[in-house]
C-alpha positions in Angstrom: -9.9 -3.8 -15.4 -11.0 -0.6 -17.2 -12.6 -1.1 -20.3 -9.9 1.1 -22.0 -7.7 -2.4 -21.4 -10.7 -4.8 -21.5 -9.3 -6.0 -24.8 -5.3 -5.4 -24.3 -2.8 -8.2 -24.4 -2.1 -9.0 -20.6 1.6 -9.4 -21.2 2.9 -6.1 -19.9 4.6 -5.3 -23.0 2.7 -5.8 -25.3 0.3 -3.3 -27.4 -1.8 -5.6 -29.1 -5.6 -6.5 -28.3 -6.9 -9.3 -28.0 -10.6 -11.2 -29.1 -13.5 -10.6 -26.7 -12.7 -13.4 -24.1 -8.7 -13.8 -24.9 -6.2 -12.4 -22.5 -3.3 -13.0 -24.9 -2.6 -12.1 -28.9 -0.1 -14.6 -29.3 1.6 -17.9 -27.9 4.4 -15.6 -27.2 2.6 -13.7 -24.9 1.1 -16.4 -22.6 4.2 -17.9 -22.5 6.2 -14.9 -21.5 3.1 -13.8 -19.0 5.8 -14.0 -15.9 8.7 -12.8 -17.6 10.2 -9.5 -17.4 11.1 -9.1 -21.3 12.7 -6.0 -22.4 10.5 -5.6 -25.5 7.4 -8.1 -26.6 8.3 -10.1 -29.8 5.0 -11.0 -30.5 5.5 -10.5 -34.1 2.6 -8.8 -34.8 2.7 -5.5 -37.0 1.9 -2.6 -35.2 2.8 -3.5 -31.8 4.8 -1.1 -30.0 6.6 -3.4 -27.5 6.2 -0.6 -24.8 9.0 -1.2 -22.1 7.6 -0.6 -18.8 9.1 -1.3 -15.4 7.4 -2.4 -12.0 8.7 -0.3 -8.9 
């Protein structure tokens, strides 16, 4: 991982970071980790809930 992303949510739409050892900013996230949501309702102010798409 490059350390630009070292501390970004690992849900793929998510914007937020995360504490130094986390992978996720919320419940949310981890429990959406496999899902392919449209936008991340994480809740938190701020993030952008960037819609990406694997190919």
């Amino acid at each position: 991982m490059s350390p630009a992303n070292r501390n970004k949510c690992q849900h793929g739409n998510c914007s937020c970071t995360v504490a130094d050892g986390g992978k996720y900013c919320s419940p949310h996230c981890e429990t959406m980790k496999d899902s392919q949501e449209i936008a991340c309702e994480c809740g938190h102010p701020g993030c952008s809930g960037e819609v990406t798409q694997k190919k």
